[in-house]
N, C-alpha and C positions, 0 to 999 in steps of 0.2 A: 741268748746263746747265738749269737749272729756270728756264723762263720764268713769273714769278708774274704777267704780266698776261694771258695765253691760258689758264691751269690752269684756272682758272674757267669758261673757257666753254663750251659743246658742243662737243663734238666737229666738226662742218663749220663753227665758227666760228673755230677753231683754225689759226692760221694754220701755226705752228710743226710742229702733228701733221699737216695736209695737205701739207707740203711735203716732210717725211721720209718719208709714204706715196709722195706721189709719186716721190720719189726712187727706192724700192722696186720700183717697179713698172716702172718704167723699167728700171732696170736689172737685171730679172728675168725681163722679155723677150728683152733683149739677151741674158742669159745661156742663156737656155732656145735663140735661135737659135742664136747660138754651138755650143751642143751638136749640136743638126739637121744646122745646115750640116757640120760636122766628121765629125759620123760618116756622111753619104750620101757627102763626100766622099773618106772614107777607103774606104768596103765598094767604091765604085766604082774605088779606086785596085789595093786591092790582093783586093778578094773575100774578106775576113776577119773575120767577125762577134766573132771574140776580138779582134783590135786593135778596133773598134768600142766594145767593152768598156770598152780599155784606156785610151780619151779620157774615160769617165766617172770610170773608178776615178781617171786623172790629174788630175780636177777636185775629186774629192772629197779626194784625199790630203791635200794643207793643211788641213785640217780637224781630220784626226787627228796630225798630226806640227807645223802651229804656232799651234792653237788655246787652250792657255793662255798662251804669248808673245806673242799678240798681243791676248787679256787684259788684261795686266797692260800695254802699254805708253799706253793714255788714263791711267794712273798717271803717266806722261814726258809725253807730246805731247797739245796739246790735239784733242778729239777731232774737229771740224772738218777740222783743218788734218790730223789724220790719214785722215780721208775724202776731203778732197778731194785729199791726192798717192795713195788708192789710185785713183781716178776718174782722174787724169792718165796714171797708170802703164797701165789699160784702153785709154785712147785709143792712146796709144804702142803697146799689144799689137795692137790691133785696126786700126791704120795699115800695124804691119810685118804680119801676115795680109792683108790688101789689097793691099798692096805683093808680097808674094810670090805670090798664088793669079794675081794679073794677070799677072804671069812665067813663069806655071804651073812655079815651082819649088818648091812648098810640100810637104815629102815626109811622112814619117808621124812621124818624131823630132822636127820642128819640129812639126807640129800637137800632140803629148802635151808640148812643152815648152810652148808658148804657153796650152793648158790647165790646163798646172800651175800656171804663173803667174797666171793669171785666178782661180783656186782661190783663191789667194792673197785677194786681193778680198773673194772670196766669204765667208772666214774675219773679215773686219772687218765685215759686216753685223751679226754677232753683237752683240761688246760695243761698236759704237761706234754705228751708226745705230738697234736695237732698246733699246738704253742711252739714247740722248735721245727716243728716243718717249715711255720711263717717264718720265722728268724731265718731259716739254712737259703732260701729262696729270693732272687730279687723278686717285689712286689709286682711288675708286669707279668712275671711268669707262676704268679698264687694260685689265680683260676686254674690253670693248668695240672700245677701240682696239687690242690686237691683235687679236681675230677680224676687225676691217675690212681690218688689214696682211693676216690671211691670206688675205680674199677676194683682195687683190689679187696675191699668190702661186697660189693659185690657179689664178684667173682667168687672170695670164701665162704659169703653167703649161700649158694650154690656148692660149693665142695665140700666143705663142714660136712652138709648131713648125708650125702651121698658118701665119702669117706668113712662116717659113724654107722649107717649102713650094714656096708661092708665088714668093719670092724666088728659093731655087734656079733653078724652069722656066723663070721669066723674065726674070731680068736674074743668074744663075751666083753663083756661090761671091762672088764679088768683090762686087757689089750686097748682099750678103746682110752684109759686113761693113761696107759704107758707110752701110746702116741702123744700124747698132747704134754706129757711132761717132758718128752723127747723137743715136741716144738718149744717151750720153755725156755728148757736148757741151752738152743739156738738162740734165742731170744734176749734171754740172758748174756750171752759170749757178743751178739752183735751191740745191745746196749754198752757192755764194759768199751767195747772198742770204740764209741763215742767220744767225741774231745768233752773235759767238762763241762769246757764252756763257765756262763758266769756262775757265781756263786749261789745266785737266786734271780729267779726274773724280774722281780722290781726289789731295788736293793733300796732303801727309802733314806733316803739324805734326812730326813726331819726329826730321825730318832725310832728308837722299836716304838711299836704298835700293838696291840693286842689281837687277838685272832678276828676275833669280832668286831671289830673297830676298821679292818679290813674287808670283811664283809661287807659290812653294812657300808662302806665309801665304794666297793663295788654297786651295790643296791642304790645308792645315789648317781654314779656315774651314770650307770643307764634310764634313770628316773629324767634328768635330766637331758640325756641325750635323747630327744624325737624318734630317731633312724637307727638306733639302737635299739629299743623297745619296741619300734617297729617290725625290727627283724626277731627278737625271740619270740615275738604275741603270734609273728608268722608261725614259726616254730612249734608253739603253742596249741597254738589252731589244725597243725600235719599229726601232732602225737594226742589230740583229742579227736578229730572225728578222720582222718584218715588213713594212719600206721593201723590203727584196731582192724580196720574193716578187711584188712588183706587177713585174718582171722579166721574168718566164715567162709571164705573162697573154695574150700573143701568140702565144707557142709553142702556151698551151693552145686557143684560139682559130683558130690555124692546123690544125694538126695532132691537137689534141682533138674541135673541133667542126666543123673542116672548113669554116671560112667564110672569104670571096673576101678580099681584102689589102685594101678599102673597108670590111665589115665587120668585121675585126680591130681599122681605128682604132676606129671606133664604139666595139665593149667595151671597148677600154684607156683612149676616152675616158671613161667611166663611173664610172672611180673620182676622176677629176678634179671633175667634173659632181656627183658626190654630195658630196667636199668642198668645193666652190661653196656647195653647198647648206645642209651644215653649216654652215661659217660665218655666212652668213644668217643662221641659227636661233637660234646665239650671241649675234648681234648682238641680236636682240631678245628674247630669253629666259632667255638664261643669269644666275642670283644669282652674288653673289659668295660666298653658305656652299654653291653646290654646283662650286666650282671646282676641289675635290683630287678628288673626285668626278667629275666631267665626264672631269678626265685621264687616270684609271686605265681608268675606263667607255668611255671612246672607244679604248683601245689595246683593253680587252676584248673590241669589238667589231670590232676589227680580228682577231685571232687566232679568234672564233667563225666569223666567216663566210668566214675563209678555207678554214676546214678542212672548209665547207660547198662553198664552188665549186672545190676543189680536184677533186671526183670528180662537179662535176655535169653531166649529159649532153645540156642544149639550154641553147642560146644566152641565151632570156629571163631563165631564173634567174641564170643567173651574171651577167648583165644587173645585173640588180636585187641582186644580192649585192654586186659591187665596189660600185654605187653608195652601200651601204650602209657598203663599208668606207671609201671618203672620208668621209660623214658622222664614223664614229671617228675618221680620221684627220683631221681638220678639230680634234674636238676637244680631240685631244691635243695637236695642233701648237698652237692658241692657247693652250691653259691650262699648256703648257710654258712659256711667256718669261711668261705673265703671274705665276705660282706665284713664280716665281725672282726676280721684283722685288717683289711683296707680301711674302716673307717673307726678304728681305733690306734690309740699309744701304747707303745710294746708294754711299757709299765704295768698296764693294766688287762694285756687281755688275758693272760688266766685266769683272775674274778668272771673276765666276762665267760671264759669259758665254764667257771663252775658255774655261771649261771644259766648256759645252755646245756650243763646237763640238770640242771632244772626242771628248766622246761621239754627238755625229752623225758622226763621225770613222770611229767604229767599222762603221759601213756599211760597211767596205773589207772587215772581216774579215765580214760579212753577207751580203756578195755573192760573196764568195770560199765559203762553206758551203753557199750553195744551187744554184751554179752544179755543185760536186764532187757535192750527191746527185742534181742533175737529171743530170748525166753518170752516174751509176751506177745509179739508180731510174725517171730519167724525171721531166717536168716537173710531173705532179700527184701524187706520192708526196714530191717536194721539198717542194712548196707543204703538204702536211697535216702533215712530220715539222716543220716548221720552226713552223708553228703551233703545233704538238702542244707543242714547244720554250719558246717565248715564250710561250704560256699559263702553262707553269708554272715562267716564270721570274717574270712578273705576280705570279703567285699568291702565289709564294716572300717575292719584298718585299712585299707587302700584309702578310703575315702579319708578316715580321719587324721590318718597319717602319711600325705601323697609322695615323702619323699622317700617310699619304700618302692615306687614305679618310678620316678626318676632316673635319671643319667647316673651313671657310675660318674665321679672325676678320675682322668688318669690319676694312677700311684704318684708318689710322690717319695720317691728312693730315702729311706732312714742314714 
């Protein structure tokens, strides 16, 4: 979908690259309330901080069970039109959730089913909407343009639940889903306004292929690419021992430093607030030869300072520590999508993207590790073993795969 009359021009003059941000952002809100509402409304149905749980892991699960099929199918359908029926299919989720909270028959199986489906969703940002951002953008200006997707990630990270909030006390569950069908339906009008674009992202000269046959030559591509596997095992290694641990920051918060349920958001807001921040710095700082760099260094600074606030005893420091681990996670999270399309063929990066939601997939089995040692250890012995972990699973690929710390090469214009 390479638009070559917007490639050229800045970034806010890009029409193409503001309207798939916007998209983004939109529906990253929606999804962040989504989560809010579901779980204040589930802890208060039934008082169980584990089903609570269970709406996340239900959100995340498409992720790891059908993020290389849905990879591989911008290879079949063009990628539009596959965006805009998962946007249609949202609306319909978030009508029937309205429909039922207003009946007050919505019990806790339908909400982990309607999760799981919206997950669904969540698994086509990957390679269909972060796929034509690479295509709308000349290649020197990629880093760029995804650190701005991630401020807006972020950023809605942060508004989402302070919005659901709000919406909760004052207009219940049901308001709370008549917003986000509202974001939708914007959502919706800015995808139709898209140009088609191509038919499909990789339109394959050699004959149809089977869906699987697809797959499985993504699974090869990266098997054999070094620096490709290198970058999801990174991946890998952020959504096994370091995404879980931001988890527990409440617990340590509550029940470590002993501050009020106002001051607990404040810290967990912090690591949001520092990846804000991050990205920022991205935007106006980051080369393109310190890109593989940036990635490794940001997760490294994710695993150092956890193993720092993990045992620390007031409030400030660990303050200023998560904020530090957004700034890492900022970086990692941009120079992850950027990495995967500078050193890949447009042909193929949707496989690779269904196979980075994959391995963000893998969070299920991350949160499932630190939940078992905070039950056996406690929440800040969790939080240092799991660090302890992901450092030197870091360490392990750097060494055996060195060309994930190497030079970026400049782009090289499609």
């Amino acid at each position: 979908m390479k638009n070559h009359s917007t490639t050229g021009s800045k970034l806010y003059e890009n029409r193409t690259f503001l309207t798939l941000f916007s998209i983004g952002a939109l529906q990253s809100v929606a999804r962040w309330l989504e989560l809010l509402a579901f779980g204040v409304y589930i802890f208060d149905l039934t008082g169980s901080a584990f089903l609570v749980t269970l709406v996340t892991l239900a959100k995340f699960a498409p992720l790891a069970i059908f993020g290389p099929v849905f990879g591989a199918l911008p290879s079949r359908i063009a990628p539009r039109s596959l965006y805009l029926a998962g946007i249609i299919a949202m609306l319909a989720l978030n009508f029937i959730a309205l429909m039922l909270a207003q009946t007050s028959s919505l019990s806790v199986f339908q909400v982990l089913a309607i999760s799981f489906l919206g997950g669904l969703f969540w698994v086509l940002d990957f390679p269909v909407r972060r796929t034509m951002i690479g295509d709308s953008v000349r290649q020197k200006r990629l880093g760029k343009a995804m650190a701005i997707d991630t401020i807006a990630n972020n950023g809605t990270r942060m508004l989402g639940p302070v919005l659901g909030g709000v919406l909760l006390q004052f207009v219940g569950l049901s308001g709370a889903f008549a917003i986000a069908i509202a974001f939708y339906l914007v959502c919706l009008w800015l995808t139709f306004s898209l140009k088609a674009g191509r038919s499909k992202i990789n339109p394959d000269s050699s004959g149809p292929q089977g869906l699987a046959q697809l797959v499985a030559n993504g699974g090869r591509l990266v098997w054999d690419n070094p620096l490709l596997l290198a970058i999801l095992l990174v991946t890998v290694a952020y959504n096994l021992f370091a995404f879980p641990m931001l988890s527990l920051v409440a617990v340590i918060g509550r029940d470590g430093l002993e501050l009020t349920q106002g001051q607990v958001g404040l810290l967990v807001s912090m690591e949001g607030t520092g990846a804000l921040v991050g990205s920022l710095l991205l935007v106006l700082m980051a080369r393109v030869a310190d890109y593989r760099r940036l990635y490794t260094a940001g997760l490294l600074l994710c695993f150092l300072c956890s193993m720092a606030y993990a045992f620390s005893a007031y409030a400030l420091p660990t303050a200023v520590l998560l904020f530090i681990v957004g700034i890492g996670s900022a970086s990692f999270a941009t120079m992850q999508t950027t990495l995967l399309i500078l050193n890949s063929r447009q042909e193929y990066r949707s496989r690779l993207f269904g196979l980075l939601s994959l391995s963000i997939g893998t969070g299920l089995i991350g949160f499932a590790q630190i939940g078992l040692q905070a039950y056996l250890y406690g929440a800040r012995l969790a939080i240092f073993i799991s660090a302890v972990l992901g450092l030197f699973s870091l360490l392990a690929i750097c060494w055996r795969w060195p060309q994930i710390i190497a030079l970026q090469p400049a782009p090289v214009e499609d």
